[in-house]
C-alpha positions in Angstrom: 98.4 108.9 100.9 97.7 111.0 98.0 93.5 110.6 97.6 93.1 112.9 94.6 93.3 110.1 92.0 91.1 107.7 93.4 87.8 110.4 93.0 89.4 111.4 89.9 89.6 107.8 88.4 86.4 106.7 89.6 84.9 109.8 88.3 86.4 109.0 84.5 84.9 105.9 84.9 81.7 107.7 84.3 78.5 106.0 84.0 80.9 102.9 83.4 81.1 102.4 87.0 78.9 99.4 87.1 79.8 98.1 84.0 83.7 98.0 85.3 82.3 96.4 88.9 81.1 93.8 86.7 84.4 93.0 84.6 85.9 93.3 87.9 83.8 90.1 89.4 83.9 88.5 86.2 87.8 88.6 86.1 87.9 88.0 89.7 85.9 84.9 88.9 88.2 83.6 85.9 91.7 84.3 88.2 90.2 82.5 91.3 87.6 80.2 90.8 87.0 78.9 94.1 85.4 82.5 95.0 82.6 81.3 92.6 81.0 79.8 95.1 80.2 82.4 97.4 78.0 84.2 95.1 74.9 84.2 93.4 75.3 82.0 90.0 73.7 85.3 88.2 75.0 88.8 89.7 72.3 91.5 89.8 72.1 94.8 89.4 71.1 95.3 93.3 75.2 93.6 93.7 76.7 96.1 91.1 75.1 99.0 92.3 76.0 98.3 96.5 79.6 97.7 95.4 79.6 100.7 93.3 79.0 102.4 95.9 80.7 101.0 98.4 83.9 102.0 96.1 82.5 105.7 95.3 82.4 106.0 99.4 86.0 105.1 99.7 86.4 106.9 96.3 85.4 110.4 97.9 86.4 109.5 101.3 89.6 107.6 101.6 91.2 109.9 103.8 88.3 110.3 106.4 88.1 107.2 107.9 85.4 108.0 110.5 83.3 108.5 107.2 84.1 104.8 105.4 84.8 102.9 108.5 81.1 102.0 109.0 80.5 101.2 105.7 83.7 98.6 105.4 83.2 97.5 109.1 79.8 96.4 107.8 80.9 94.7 104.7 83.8 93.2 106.2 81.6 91.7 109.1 79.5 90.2 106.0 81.9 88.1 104.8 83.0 86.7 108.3 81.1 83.2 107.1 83.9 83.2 104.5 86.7 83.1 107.0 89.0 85.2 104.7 92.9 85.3 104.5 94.9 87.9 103.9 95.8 86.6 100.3 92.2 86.6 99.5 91.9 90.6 100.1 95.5 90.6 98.5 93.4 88.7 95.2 90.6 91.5 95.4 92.9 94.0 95.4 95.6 93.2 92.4 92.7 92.5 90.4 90.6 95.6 91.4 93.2 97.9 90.3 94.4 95.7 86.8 90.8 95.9 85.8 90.2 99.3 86.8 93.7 100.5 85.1 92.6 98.3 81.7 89.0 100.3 82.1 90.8 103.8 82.4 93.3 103.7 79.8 95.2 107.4 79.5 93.4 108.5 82.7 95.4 105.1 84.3 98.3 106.7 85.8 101.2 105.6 87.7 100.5 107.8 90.5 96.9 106.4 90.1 97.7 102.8 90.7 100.2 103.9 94.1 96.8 105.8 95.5 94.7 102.6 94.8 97.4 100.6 96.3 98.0 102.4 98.9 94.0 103.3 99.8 94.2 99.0 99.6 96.7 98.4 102.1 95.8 101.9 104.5 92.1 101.6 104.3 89.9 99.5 102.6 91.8 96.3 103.8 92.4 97.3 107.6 88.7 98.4 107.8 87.3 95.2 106.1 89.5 93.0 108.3 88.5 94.7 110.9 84.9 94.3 110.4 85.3 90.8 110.0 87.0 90.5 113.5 83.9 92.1 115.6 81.5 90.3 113.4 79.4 88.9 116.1 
């Protein structure tokens, strides 16, 4: 898995990191409504930022996993109440990376969207899932 592009994407996103988190949840929102209804009606800043950073972890650290696991494992063990499916990480993902590429524009590469996909399907998912199996 080639990690290079996902720091170097996040990066260009610049100090529009939150800002895209945002969009992301908003389009998330819009695609799938019935995820709605595990949030907060108004999102706050306090939600941006600890996704934001959630993301810059895996950003700079997608090929150590000893470094994110915690982190995911912890998130992932959150949303246990939720009982999600894979099709519902496979929903967070596709539109994580179409918002993210429409956010990016030239810096959106093809090589981009295979590390993003593949840091989705090698790290961030397993890790998440994981999290939510030894929830206690």
């Amino acid at each position: 898995m080639k990690t290079e592009p996902i720091a170097e994407t996040w990066d260009a996103l610049g100090n529009g990191q939150t800002r895209f988190i945002g969009a992301f949840y908003e389009r998330l929102f819009e695609r799938f409504p019935g995820y709605r209804k595990f949030f907060p009606h108004k999102l706050d800043a306090g939600h941006l930022d600890k996704m934001a950073q959630t993301i810059a972890l895996v950003a700079r650290f997608s090929d150590e996993e000893d470094l994110v696991a915690p982190r995911l494992h912890k998130v992932g063990s959150a949303h246990r109440p939720y009982d999600l499916q894979p099709r519902d990480m496979h929903n967070f993902a596709t539109v994580f990376t179409e918002v993210l590429g429409e956010h990016l524009g030239n810096h959106w590469t093809d090589a981009a969207a295979q590390a993003w996909h593949d840091a989705f399907d090698r790290v961030i998912i397993p890790l998440l899932e994981e999290g939510e199996r030894t929830a206690h």
